[in-house]
DOPA-932265 format. One record per residue (C-alpha): x, y, z. Coordinates in nm, 3 decimals, always signed. Example, Ala and Ser with C-alpha at 12.3 -4.5 7.8 and 13.67 -1.06 7.14 Angstrom:
2
      xx      yy      zz
  +1.230  -0.450  +0.780
  +1.367  -0.106  +0.714
//
This chain:
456
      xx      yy      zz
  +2.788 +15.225 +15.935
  +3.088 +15.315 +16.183
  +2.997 +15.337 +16.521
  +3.259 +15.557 +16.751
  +3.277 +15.773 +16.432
  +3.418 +15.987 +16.663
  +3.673 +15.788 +16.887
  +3.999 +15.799 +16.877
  +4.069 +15.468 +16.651
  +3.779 +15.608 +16.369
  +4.011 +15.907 +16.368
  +4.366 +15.727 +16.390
  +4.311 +15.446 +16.171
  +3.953 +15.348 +16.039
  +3.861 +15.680 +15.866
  +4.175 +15.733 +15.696
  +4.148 +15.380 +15.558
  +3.866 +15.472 +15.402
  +3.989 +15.788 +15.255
  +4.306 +15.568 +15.147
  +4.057 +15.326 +14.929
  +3.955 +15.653 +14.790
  +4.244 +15.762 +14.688
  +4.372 +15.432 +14.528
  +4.023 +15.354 +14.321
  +3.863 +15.029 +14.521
  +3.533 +15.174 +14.667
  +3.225 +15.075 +14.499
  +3.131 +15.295 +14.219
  +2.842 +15.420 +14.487
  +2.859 +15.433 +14.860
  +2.781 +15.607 +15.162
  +2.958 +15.621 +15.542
  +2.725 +15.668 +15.843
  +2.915 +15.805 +16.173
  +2.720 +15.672 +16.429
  +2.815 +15.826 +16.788
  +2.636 +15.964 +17.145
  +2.654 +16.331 +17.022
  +2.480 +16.479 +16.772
  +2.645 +16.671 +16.531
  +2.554 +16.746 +16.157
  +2.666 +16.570 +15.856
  +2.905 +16.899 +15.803
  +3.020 +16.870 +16.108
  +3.117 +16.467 +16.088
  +3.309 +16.584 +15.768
  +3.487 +16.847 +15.892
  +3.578 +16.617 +16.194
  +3.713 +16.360 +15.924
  +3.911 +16.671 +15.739
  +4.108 +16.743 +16.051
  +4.161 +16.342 +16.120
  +4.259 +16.355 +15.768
  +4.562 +16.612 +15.821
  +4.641 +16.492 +16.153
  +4.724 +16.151 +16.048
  +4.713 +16.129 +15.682
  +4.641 +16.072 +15.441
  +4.616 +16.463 +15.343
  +4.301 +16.593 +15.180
  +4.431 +16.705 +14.919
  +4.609 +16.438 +14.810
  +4.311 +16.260 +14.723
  +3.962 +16.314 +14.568
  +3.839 +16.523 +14.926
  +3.548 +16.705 +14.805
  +3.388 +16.411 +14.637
  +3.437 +16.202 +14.929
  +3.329 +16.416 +15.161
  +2.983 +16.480 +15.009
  +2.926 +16.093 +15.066
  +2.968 +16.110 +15.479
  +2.685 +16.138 +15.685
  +2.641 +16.149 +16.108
  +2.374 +15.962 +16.296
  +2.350 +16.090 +16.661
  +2.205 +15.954 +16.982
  +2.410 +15.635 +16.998
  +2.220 +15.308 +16.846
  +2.085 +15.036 +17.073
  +1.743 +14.795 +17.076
  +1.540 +15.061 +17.234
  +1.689 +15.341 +17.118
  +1.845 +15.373 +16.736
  +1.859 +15.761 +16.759
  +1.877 +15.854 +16.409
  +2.081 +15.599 +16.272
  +1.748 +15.454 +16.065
  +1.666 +15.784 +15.934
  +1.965 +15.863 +15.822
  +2.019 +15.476 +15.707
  +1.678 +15.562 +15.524
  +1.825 +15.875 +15.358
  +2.105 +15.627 +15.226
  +1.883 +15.396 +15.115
  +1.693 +15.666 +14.884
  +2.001 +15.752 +14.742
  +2.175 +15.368 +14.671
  +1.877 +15.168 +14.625
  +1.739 +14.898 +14.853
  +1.986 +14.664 +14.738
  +2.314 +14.840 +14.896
  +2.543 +14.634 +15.102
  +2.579 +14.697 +15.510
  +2.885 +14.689 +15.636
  +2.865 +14.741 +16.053
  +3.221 +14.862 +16.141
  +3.211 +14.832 +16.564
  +3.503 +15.080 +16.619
  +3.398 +15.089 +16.984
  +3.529 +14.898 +17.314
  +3.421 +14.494 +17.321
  +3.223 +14.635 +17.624
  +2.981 +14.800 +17.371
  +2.977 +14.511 +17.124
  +2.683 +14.297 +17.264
  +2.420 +14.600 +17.296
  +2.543 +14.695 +16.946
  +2.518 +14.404 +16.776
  +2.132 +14.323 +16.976
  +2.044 +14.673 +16.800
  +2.120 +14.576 +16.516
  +1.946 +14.255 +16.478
  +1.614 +14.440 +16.627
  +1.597 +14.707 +16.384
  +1.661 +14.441 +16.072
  +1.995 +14.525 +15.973
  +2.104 +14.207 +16.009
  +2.059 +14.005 +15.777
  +2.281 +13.998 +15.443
  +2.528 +14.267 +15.649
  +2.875 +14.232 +15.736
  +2.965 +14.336 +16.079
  +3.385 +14.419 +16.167
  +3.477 +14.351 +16.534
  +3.768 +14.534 +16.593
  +3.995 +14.341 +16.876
  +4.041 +14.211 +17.170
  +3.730 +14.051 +17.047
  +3.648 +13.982 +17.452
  +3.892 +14.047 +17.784
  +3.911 +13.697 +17.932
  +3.771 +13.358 +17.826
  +3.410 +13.395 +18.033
  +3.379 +13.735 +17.850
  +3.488 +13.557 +17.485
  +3.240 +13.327 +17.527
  +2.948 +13.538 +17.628
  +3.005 +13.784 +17.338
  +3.026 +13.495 +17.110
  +2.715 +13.378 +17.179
  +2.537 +13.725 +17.166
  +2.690 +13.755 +16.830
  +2.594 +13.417 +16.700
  +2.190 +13.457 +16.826
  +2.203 +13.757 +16.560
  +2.480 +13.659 +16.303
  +2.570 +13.391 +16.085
  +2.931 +13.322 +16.139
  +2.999 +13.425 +15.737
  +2.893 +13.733 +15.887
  +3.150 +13.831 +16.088
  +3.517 +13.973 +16.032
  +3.706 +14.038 +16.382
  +3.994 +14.248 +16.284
  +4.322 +14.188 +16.375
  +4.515 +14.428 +16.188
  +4.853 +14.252 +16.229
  +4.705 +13.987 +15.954
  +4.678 +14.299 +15.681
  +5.032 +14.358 +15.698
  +5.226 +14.294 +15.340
  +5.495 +14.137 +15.515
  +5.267 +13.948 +15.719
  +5.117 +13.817 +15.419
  +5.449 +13.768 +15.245
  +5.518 +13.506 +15.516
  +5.294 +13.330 +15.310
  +5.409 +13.367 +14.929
  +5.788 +13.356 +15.063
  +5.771 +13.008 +15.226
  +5.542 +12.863 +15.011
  +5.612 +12.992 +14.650
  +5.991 +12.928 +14.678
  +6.154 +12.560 +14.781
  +6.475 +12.744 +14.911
  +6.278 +12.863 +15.208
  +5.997 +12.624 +15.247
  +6.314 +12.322 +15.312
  +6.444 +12.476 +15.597
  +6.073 +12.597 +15.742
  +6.125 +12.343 +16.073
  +6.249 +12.226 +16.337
  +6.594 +12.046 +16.160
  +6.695 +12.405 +16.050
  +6.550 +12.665 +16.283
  +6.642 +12.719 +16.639
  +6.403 +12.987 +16.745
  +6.138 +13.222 +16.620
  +6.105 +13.576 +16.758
  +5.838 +13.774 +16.727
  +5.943 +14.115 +16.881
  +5.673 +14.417 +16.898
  +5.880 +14.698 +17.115
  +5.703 +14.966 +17.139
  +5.869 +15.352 +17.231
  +5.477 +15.487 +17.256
  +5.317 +15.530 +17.586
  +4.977 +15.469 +17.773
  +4.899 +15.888 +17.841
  +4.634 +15.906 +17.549
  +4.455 +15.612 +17.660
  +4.548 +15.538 +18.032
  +4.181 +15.390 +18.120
  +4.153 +15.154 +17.848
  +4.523 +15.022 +17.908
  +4.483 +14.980 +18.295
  +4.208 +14.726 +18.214
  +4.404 +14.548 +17.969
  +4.755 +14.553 +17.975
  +5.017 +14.391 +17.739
  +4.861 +14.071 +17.779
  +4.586 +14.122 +17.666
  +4.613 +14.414 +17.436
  +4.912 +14.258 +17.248
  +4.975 +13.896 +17.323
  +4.683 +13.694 +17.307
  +4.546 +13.916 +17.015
  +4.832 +14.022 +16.779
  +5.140 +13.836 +16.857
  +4.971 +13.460 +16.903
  +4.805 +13.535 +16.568
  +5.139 +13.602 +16.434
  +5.279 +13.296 +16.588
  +5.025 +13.076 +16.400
  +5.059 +13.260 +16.046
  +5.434 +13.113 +16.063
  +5.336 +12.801 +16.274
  +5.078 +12.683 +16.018
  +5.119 +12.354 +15.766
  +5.072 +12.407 +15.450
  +4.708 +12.450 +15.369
  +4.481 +12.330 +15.053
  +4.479 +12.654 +14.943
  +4.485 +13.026 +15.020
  +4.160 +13.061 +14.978
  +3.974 +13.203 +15.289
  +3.828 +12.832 +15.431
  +4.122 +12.662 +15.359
  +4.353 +12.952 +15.495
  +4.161 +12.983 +15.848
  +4.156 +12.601 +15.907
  +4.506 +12.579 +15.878
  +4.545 +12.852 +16.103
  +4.340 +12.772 +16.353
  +4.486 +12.365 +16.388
  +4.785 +12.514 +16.459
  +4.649 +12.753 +16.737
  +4.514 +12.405 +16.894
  +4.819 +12.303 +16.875
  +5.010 +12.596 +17.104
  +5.100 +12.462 +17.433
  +4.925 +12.660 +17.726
  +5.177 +12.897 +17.875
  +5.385 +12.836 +18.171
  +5.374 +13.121 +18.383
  +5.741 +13.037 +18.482
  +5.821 +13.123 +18.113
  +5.686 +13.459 +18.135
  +5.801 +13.798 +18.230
  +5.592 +14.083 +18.311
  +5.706 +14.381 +18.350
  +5.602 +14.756 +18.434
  +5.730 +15.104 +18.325
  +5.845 +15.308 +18.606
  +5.616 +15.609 +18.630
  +5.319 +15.420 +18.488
  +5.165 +15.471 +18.792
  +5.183 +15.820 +18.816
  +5.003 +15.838 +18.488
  +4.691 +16.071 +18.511
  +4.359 +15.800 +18.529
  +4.619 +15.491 +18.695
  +4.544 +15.387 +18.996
  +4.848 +15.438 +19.268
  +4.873 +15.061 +19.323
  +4.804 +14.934 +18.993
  +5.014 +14.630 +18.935
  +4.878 +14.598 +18.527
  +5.142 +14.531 +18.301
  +5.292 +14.744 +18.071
  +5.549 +14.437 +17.910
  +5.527 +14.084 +17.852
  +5.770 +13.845 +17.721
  +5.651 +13.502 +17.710
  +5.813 +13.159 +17.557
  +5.540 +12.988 +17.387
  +5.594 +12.593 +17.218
  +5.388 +12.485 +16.916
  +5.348 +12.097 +16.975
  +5.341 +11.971 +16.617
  +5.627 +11.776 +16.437
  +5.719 +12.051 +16.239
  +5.821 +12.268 +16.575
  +5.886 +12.026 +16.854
  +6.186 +12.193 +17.077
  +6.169 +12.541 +16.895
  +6.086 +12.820 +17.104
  +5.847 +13.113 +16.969
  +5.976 +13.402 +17.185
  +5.692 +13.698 +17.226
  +5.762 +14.005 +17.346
  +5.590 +14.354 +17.343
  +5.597 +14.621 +17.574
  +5.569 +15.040 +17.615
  +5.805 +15.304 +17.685
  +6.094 +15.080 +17.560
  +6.406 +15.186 +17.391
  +6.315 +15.099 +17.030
  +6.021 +15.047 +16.797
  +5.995 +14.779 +16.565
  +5.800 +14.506 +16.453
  +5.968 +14.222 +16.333
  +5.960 +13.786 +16.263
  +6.284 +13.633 +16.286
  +6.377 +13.282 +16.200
  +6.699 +13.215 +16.383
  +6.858 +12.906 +16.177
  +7.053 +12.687 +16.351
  +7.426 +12.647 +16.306
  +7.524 +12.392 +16.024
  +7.776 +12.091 +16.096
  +8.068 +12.117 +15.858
  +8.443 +12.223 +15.908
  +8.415 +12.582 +16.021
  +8.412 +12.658 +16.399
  +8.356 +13.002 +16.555
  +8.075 +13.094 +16.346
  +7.877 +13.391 +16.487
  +7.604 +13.327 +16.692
  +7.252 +13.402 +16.599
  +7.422 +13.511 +16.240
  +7.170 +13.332 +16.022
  +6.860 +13.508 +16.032
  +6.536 +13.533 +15.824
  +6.381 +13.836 +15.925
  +6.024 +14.021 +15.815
  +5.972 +14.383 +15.942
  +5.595 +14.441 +15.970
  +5.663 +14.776 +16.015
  +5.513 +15.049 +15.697
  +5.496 +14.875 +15.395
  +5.729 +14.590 +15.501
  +6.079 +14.482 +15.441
  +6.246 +14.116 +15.423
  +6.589 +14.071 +15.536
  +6.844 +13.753 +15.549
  +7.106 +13.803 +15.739
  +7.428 +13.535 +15.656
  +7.780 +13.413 +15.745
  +8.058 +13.544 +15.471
  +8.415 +13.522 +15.457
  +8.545 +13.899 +15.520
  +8.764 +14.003 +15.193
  +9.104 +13.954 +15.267
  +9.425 +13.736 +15.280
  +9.305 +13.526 +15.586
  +8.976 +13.285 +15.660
  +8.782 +13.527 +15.881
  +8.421 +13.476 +15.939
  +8.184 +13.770 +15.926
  +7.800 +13.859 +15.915
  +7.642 +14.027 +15.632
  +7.242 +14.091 +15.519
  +7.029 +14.169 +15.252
  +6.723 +14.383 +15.258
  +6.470 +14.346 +15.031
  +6.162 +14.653 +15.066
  +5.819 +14.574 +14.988
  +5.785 +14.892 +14.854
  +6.048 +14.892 +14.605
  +5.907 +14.575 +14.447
  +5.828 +14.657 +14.118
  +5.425 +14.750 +14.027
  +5.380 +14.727 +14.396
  +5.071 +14.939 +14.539
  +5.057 +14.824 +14.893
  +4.792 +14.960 +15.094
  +4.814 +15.009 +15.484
  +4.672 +14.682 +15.739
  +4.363 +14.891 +15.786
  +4.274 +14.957 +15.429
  +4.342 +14.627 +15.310
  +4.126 +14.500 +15.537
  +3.868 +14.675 +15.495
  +3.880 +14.640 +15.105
  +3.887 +14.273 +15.184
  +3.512 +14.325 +15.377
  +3.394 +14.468 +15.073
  +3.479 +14.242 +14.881
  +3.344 +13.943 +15.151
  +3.703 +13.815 +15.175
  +3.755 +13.653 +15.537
  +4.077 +13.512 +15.485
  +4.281 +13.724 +15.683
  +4.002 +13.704 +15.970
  +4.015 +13.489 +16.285
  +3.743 +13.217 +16.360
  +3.581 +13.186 +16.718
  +3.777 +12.864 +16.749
  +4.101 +12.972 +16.678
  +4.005 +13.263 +16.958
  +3.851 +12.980 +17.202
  +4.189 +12.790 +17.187
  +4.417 +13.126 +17.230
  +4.203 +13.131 +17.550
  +4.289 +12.848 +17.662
  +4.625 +12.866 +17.584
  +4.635 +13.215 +17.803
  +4.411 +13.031 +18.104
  +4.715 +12.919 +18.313
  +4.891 +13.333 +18.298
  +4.530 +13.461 +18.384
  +4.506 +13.229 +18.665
  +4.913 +13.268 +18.842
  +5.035 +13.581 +18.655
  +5.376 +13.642 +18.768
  +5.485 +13.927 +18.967
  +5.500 +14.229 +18.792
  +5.889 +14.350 +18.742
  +5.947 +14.748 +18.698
  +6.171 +14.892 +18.439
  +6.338 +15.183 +18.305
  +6.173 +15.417 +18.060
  +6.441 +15.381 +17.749
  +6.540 +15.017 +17.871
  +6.410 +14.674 +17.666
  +6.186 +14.582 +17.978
  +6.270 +14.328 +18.255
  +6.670 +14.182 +18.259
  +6.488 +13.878 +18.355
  +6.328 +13.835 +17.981
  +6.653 +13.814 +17.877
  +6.658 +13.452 +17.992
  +6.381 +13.327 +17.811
  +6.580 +13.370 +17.484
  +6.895 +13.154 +17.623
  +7.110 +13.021 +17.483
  +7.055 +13.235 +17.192
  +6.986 +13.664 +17.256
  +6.683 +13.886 +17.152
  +6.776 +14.024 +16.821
  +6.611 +14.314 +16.895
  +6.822 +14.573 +17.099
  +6.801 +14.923 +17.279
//
């Protein structure tokens, strides 16, 4: 069942993931998808809706098994709550016919967290609950009171086992590879602390802007749209100690001692910033003051990463895309001086299928000792036998399967809370910028002595 079948993220991402599971063999031999929305459209219409999401963003049609897929998609209409399912049990009743009374439930809430606690109350009155899997997509609340309220509501209807709150930074390959590369080879895993790295960036620049969903960003913001949701998760998939295993239990633990472990921000360590024009956006208020960029220095107060700054930054309208981890290593004692700043660099781009880079100091060919910077690039894609699948899909192949490990746990979301507490409560004066620019000048600071890698 996906509920906001007809949104804009169904369209963007969910539905195409589906189609993309399609396409690369991993549904169950037998399934069906129930669009679940306010209007009331047919089941044609819910599939041509999903043919024109399909050519809009990919993957195409035709490029996959359409017209077997698309017999499998149905629409219930009316909306779904504890007094009023609309047709969602009919047409979950037409399903049922079809797959047997056995079939799994999966609940995909592709709908704003606002919508999450009627939702999941509907679907513990009409008995859907139990043995079902329900997705959360993110921010899985807006502020700590909200967190905790939703929590609650979720956990009076759902085992925790239950639950998968998407964060689709976690499905990345190179997100995952952040995994397999430290801990599967000894040359990296040595110099994974504090003795050999002098910061970590995590940099998610963004050239997109807020036009196609003004409303929703004006009550959110970088902060809370892309800081305490995608970028501290980051943080703690490179912060973590080793765990037992990578098995889902063992994998969450470890990452959610480490999020205990962030320091709560100092607001003085944080820049906010705000495109120029954003208020003249159509649905922004004339004196909005949300912001549209954050950088923020955040410390990770375990013995592995005493003194090493995690530098987050995201923002819109800047000059550059990217998504990328870098491990800035420090520079080495030993007999050669002038050697490049910021030169050695371990970098993942989370971007598409992913790419690894090192970036180190060489002598440049030639008669004379000269000191230059070269790096290696290693694609994801290229790797050989490599099918990777897109965050969304891999995900969602990973709730079908009842794999939680690249999940988050209320108690790793409780602590990011109250590591975000002392910004919600003094949140420094919003700065404007240049459309084009990297945000603020004053961010620049908060990556002295070293520089952002990351440039316009």
């Amino acid at each position: 069942m996906l509920y906001g079948a007809t949104g804009d993220l169904a369209k963007r991402m969910v539905l195409p993931a589906f189609f993309e599971l399609a396409i690369a063999g991993l549904l169950p031999s037998d399934w069906r998808l129930v669009g679940n929305g306010r209007g009331d459209v047919s089941h044609w219409d819910f599939q041509e809706k999903m043919h024109a999401a399909l050519t809009e963003f990919g993957p195409q049609p035709e490029d996959g098994p359409w017209e077997e897929f698309r017999t499998k998609l149905l629409f219930a209409g009316g909306g779904f709550e504890k007094d009023d399912p609309g047709s969602m049990l009919a047409v979950l009743a037409q399903a049922k016919a079809e797959l047997g009374d056995d079939a799994q439930h999966v609940h995909y809430l592709a709908v704003p967290p606002v919508a999450f606690g009627k939702l999941t109350e509907g679907i513990g009155a009409h008995g859907l609950a139990k043995g079902s899997r329900v997705v959360y997509e993110k921010p899985f609340g807006t502020s700590p009171e909200e967190f905790r309220e939703l929590d609650k509501a979720v956990h009076a209807v759902l085992d925790e086992e239950q639950v998968y709150r998407i964060d689709h930074f976690l499905g990345k390959e190179a997100t995952q590879n952040l995994h397999v590369l430290r801990f599967a080879n000894s040359l990296i895993a040595d110099v994974w602390n504090n003795r050999h790295v002098a910061q970590v960036q995590i940099d998610v620049p963004e050239t997109l802007g807020i036009a196609d969903r003004a409303e929703f960003y004006d009550a959110t913001g970088a902060v809370l749209d892309m800081l305490v949701t995608h970028l501290f998760q980051v943080a703690a998939e490179v912060a973590m100690e080793p765990p037992i295993s990578l098995d889902a239990e063992d994998l969450q633990s470890a990452r959610e001692e480490v999020i205990a472990a962030f320091r709560p921000l100092d607001p003085s360590e944080v820049v906010l910033g705000q495109f120029e024009g954003y208020t003249e956006t159509e649905g922004i208020a004339d004196d909005s003051t949300m912001d549209t960029f954050v950088a923020a220095r955040l410390w990770v107060d375990t013995d592995r990463w005493h003194g090493v700054p995690f530098l987050l930054r995201t923002g819109k309208e800047l000059a550059v895309g990217a998504q990328t981890v870098s491990l800035v290593l420090r520079e080495p004692d030993g007999p050669l001086k002038g050697v490049p700043s910021s030169a050695g660099v371990l970098q993942f781009s989370l971007t598409g299928d992913g790419e690894i880079s090192l970036s180190v100091v060489l002598k440049e060919p030639g008669p004379e000792l000269k000191l230059t910077q070269a790096a290696t690039v290693l694609k994801l894609d290229s790797v050989e036998g490599g099918t990777p699948l897109p965050p969304y899909a891999r995900l969602l192949h990973d709730v079908l399967l009842g794999d939680r490990s690249l999940y988050t746990r209320p108690d790793g979301l409780a602590h990011v809370w109250e590591v975000a507490q002392p910004l919600l409560d003094a949140r420094p004066p919003v700065q404007g910028y240049a459309k084009g620019s990297m945000g603020p000048e004053a961010a620049d600071e908060l990556a002295r002595p070293g520089r952002w890698l990351i440039t316009g």
